[in-house]
C-alpha positions as CSV (number, residue, x, y, z in Angstrom):
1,X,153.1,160.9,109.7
2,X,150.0,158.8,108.4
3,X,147.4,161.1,110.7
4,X,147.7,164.1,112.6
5,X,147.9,163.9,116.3
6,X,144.9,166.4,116.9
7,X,141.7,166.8,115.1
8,X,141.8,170.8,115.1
9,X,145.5,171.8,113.8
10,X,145.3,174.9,115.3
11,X,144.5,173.4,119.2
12,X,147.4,171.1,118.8
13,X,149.9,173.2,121.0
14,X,147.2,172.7,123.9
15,X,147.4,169.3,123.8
16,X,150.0,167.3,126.2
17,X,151.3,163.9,125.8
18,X,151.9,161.3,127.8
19,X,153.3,157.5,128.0
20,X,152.3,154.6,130.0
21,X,155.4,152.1,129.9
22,X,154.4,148.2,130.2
23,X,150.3,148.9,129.3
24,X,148.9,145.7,128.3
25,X,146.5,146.4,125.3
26,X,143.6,143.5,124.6
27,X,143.7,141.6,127.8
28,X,140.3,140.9,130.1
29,X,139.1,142.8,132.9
30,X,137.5,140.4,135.9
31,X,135.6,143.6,137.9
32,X,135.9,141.8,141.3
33,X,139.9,141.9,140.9
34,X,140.9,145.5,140.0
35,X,144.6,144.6,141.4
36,X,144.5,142.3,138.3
37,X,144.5,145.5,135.4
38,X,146.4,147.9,137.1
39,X,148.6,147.7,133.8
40,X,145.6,146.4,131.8
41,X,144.0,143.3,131.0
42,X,145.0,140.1,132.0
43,X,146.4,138.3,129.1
44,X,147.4,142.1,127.0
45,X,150.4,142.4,125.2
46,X,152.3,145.6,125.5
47,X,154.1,147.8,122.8
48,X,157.1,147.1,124.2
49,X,157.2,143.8,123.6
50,X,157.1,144.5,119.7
51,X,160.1,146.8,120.4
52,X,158.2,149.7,120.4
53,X,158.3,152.6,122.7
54,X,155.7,152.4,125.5
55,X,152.1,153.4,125.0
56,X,151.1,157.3,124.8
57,X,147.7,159.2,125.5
58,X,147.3,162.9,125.5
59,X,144.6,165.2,126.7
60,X,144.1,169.1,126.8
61,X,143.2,170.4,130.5
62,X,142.3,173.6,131.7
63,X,140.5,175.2,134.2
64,X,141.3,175.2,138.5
65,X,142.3,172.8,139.9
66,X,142.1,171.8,143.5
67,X,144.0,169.8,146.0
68,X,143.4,167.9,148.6
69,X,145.5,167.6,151.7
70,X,148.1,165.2,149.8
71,X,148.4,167.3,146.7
72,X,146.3,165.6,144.8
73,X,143.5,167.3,142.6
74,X,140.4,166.6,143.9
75,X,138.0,168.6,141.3
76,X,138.1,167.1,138.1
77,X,135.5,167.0,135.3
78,X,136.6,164.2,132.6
79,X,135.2,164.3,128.7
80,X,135.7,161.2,127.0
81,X,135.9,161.5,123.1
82,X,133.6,160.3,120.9
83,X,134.3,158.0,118.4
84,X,136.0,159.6,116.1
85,X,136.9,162.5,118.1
86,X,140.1,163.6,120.5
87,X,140.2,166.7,123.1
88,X,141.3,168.8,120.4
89,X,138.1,168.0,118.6
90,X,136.1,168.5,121.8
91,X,137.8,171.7,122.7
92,X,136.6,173.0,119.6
93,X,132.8,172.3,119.9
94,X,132.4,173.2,124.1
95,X,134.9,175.1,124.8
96,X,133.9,179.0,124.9
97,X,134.5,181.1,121.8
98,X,135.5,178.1,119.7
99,X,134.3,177.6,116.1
100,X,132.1,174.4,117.2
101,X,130.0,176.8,120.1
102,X,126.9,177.5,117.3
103,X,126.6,173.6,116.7
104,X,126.4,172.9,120.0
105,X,123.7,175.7,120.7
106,X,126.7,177.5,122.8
107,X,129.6,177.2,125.2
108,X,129.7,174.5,127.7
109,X,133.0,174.8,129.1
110,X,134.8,177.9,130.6
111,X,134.7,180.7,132.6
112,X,131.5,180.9,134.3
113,X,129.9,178.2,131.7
114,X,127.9,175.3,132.8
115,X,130.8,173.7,133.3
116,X,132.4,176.4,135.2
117,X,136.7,176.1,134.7
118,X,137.1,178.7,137.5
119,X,135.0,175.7,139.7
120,X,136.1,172.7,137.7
121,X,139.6,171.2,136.5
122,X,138.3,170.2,133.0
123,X,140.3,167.4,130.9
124,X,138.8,166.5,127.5
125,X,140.9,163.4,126.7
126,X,141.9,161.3,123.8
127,X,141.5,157.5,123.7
128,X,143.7,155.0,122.6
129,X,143.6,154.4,118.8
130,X,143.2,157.4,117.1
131,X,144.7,161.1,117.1
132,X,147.6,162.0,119.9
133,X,147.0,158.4,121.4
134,X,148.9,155.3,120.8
135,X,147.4,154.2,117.1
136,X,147.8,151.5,114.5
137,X,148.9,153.9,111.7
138,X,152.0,155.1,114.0
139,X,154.3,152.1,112.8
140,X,152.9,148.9,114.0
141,X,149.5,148.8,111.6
142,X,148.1,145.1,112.2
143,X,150.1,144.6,114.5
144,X,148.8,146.7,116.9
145,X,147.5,144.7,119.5
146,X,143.2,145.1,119.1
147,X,142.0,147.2,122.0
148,X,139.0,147.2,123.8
149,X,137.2,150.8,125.2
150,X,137.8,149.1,128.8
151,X,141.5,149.8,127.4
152,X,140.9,153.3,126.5
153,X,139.3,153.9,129.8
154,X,142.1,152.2,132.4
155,X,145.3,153.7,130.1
156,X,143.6,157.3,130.5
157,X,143.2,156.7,134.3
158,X,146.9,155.9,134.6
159,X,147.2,159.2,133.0
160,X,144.9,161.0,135.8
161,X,146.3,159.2,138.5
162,X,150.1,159.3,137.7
163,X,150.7,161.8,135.7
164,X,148.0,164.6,136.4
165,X,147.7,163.6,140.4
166,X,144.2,163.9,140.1
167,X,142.5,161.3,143.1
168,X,138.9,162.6,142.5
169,X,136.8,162.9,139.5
170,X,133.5,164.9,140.4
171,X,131.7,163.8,136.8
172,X,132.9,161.8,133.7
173,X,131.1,163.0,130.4
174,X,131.3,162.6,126.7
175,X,129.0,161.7,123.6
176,X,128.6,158.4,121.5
177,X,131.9,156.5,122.4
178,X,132.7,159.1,125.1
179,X,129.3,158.3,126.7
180,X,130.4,154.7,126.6
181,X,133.5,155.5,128.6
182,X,131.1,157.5,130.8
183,X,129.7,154.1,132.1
184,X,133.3,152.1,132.3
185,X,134.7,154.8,134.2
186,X,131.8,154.5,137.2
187,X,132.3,150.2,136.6
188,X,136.3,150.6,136.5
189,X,136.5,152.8,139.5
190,X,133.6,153.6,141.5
191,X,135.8,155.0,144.2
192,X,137.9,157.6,141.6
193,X,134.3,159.0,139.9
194,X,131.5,160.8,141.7
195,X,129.1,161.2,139.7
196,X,128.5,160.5,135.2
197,X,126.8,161.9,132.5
198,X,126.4,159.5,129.8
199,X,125.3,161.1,126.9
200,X,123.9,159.4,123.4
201,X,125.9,155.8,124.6
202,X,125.2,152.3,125.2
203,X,126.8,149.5,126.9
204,X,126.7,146.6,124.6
205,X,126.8,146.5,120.9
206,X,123.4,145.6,119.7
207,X,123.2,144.2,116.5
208,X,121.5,147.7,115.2
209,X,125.3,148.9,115.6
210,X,127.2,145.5,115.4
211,X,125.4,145.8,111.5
212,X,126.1,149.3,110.7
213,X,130.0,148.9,111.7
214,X,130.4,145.9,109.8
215,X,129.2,147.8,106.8
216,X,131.3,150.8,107.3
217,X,134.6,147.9,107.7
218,X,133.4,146.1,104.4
219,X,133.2,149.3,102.8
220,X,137.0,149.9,103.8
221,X,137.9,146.6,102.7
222,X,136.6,147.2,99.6
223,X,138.8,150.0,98.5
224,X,141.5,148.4,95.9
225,X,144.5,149.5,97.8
226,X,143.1,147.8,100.6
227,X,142.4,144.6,98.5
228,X,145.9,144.7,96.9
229,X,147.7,144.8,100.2
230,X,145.7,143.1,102.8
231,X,146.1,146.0,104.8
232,X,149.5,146.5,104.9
233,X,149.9,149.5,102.9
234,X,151.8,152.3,104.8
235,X,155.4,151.4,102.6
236,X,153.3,152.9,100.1
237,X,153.2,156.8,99.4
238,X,149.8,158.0,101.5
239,X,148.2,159.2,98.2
240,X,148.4,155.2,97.8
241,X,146.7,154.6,100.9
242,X,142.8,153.1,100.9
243,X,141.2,156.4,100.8
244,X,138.4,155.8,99.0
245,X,137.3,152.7,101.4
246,X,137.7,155.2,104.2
247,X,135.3,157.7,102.5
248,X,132.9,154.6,101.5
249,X,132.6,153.5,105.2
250,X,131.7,157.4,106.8
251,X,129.6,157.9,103.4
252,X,127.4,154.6,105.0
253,X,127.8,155.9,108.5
254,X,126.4,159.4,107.6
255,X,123.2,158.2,105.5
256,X,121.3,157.5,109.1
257,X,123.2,159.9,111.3
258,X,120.5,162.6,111.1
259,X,116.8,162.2,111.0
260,X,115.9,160.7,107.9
261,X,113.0,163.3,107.4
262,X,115.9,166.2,107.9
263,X,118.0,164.2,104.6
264,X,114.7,164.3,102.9
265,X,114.1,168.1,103.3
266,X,117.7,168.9,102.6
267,X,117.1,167.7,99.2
268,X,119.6,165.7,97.1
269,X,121.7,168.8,96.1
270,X,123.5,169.1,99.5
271,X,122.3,165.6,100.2
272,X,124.7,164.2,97.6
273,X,127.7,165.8,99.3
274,X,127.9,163.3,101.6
275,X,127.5,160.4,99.4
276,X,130.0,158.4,98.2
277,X,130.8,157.3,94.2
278,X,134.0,155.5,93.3
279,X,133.8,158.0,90.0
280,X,132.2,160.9,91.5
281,X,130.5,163.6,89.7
282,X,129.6,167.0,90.5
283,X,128.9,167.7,94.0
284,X,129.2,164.5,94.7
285,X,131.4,163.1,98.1
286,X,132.8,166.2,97.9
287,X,132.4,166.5,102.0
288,X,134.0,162.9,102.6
289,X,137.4,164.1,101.3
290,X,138.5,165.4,104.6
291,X,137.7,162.2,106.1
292,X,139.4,160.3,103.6
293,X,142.4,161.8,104.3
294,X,142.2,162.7,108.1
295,X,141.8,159.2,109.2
296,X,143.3,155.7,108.4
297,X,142.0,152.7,107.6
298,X,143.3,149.9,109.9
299,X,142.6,152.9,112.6
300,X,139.1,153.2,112.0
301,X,139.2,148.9,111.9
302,X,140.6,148.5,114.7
303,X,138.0,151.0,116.1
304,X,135.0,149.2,115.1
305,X,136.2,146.2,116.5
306,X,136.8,147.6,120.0
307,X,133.5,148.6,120.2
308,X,132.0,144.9,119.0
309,X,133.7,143.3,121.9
310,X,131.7,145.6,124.4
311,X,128.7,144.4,126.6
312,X,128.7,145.3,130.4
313,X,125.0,145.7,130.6
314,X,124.8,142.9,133.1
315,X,127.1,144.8,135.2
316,X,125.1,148.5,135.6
317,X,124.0,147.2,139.1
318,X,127.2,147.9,140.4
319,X,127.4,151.4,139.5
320,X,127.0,153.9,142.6
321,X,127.8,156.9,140.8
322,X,125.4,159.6,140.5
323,X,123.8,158.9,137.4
324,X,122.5,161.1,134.7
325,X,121.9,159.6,131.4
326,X,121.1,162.2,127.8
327,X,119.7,160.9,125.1
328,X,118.1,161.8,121.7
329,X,115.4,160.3,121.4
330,X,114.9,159.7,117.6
331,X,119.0,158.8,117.5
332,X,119.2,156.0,114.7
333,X,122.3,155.1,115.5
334,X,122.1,154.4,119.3
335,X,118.4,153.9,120.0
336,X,116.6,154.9,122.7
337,X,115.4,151.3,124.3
338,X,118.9,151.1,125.2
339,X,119.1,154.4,127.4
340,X,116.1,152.9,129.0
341,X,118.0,149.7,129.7
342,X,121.1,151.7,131.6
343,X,118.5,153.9,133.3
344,X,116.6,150.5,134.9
345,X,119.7,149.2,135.8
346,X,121.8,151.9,137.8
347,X,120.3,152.2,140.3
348,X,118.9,156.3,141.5
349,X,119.8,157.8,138.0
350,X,117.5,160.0,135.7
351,X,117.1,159.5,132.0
352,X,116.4,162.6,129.9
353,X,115.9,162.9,126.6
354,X,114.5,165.1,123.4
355,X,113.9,165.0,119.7
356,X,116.2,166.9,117.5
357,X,116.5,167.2,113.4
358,X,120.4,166.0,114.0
359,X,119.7,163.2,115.5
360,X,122.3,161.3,116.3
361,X,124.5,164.5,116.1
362,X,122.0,166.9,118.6
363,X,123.8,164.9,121.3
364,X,126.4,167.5,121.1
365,X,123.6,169.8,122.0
366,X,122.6,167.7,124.9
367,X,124.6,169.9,127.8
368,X,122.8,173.1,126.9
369,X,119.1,171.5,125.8
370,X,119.7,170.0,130.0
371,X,121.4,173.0,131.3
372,X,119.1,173.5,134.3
373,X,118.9,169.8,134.9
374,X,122.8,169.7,134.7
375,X,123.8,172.5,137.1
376,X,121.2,170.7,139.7
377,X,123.3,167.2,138.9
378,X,126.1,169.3,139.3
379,X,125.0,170.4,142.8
380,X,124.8,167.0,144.1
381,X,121.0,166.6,143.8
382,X,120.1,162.9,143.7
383,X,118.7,162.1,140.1
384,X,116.2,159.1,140.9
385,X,113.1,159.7,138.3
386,X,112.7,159.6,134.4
387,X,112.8,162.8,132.6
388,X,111.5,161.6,129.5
């Protein structure tokens, strides 16, 4: 196996897995004809027809669930993962008494938590391309067919709907990517999702982002087992595999994750562990090994790309779900104008926002900085005013 099939080893026996046979990955989605991507997008190709096995998700659920005359669960909370993330991943920074709580500034999720799992059916879910999810690195490599995040979005709901019986999602959540999904899920199926909470997301790829992941890919594609094998590496031993590109490209994705004035005070000895050499010294990249080795190249690739191909910004007017949007507000990686752009589009939602050190990473903060304003959202308040 190139990659593990959860981010947390040890929360790997919570995780379930499932398959969606005759998914069609990379096809378009016309939003006036949902009949049309039942299976997909118009135009997708499906595993199958490569003469693989059909496509598989996975997600860890807990919590109570609650069913509606037919049987079906009708009290689900949904976290979409983040971009690098998975539900083992997510388990492990909101769940109670997990090792990510002190990050976070404490438990989200659990028994009698803001997100209350003796209230809530809770499913933190992977997405397609990474982790317990159908992913490049698998077998197929390049030819995987590219994926979009509207893909990630409709194979998970085949997941709710058919596997889990769930007809009714009272809030869709996650961070960065996840908060992405957030909006998707409320476009997809505004008749399946009550009420989102996007939270540090954006719904096109401005070219502040469109830049960044280009130079994380380049960095990849730099990595000499890369260059030597145009990619198609995995008959080599993974020691062989284009490590060093992969710690290159999160080496450029970490320099403006946090506030810039936090790197500065840090100073360059811890600084330094997060910066990548080709003949390290010292210190040096010494926190990018993990990532070298926990993640693939073509996965992250293929990734990157799925999130260039997004823009649904003209399409926020159609959104009915409640709306309440989080945001840090000195995030360099997914800038603030662009949580004001979703907040004057959707119409009745709230924007809130706040400063943090983190940055980018304070998002995972987010549910408890909001707490109050949360369990009123939760309540079924109507969010219609900016809480900037």
């Amino acid at each position: 196996m190139v990659t593990a099939n959860c981010g947390v080893e040890g929360l790997s026996h919570l995780k379930t897995f499932y398959s969606i046979p005759h998914f069609r990955i990379g096809g378009t989605y016309d939003l006036d004809d949902p009949s049309s991507w039942e299976s997909g997008g118009t135009g997708g190709m499906t595993l199958e027809s490569l003469g693989e096995g059909p496509l598989r998700t996975a997600c860890i659920a807990v919590g109570t669930p609650h069913r509606d005359a037919e049987g079906y669960i009708d009290n689900a909370v949904l976290f979409s993962p983040f971009y690098s993330g998975d539900a083992g991943l997510m388990y492990f920074y909101w769940y109670r008494s997990q090792g990510g709580n002190d990050f976070c500034g404490g438990p989200v999720v659990g028994p009698g938590e803001l997100i209350d799992t003796e209230r809530y059916y809770v499913i933190f879910l992977d997405a397609l391309g990474l982790w317990g999810a159908g992913k490049p690195s698998e077998r197929l490599g390049l030819r995987f067919p590219q994926y979009s995040i509207l893909d990630c979005v409709q194979a998970n709901y085949r997941l709710l709907r058919d596997h889990l019986k769930v007809s009714r999602v009272r809030l869709a959540t996650g961070a960065s990517m996840g908060a992405i999904q957030s909006y998707l899920w409320a476009l997809l199926h505004p008749g399946f999702v009550e009420a989102i909470m996007p939270m540090g997301g954006v719904t096109e790829t401005d070219a502040n982002l469109r830049w960044l992941f280009r130079l994380m890919s380049a960095a990849i594609e730099s990595d000499p087992a890369w260059r030597e094998t145009g990619g198609d590496y995995y008959h080599r031993p993974k020691e062989r595999h284009p490590h060093q590109g992969v710690m290159f490209g999160w080496s450029i994705l970490f320099h403006s994750a946090m506030s810039f004035d936090h790197r500065i005070q840090m100073g360059w000895d811890e600084v330094q562990k997060e910066v990548f050499a080709w003949e390290p010294h010292g210190k040096e990249g010494m926190l990018l090994v993990p990532y070298g080795r926990n993640y693939d190249a073509v996965d992250l690739l293929y990734r990157n790309r799925a999130g260039e191909t997004l823009n649904v910004t003209g399409e926020l007017h159609r959104i009915r779900a409640r709306t309440l949007i989080l945001h840090v507000a000195n995030d360099h990686w997914v800038r603030l104008h662009m949580a004001r752009m979703a907040h004057e589009r959707i119409p009745g939602s709230r924007l809130c926002t706040f400063e943090h050190p983190l940055g980018h990473y304070a998002l995972f903060r987010a549910p408890n900085v909001f707490r109050d304003t949360i369990q009123t959202f939760l309540e079924g308040s109507s969010p219609n005013a900016t809480g900037e």
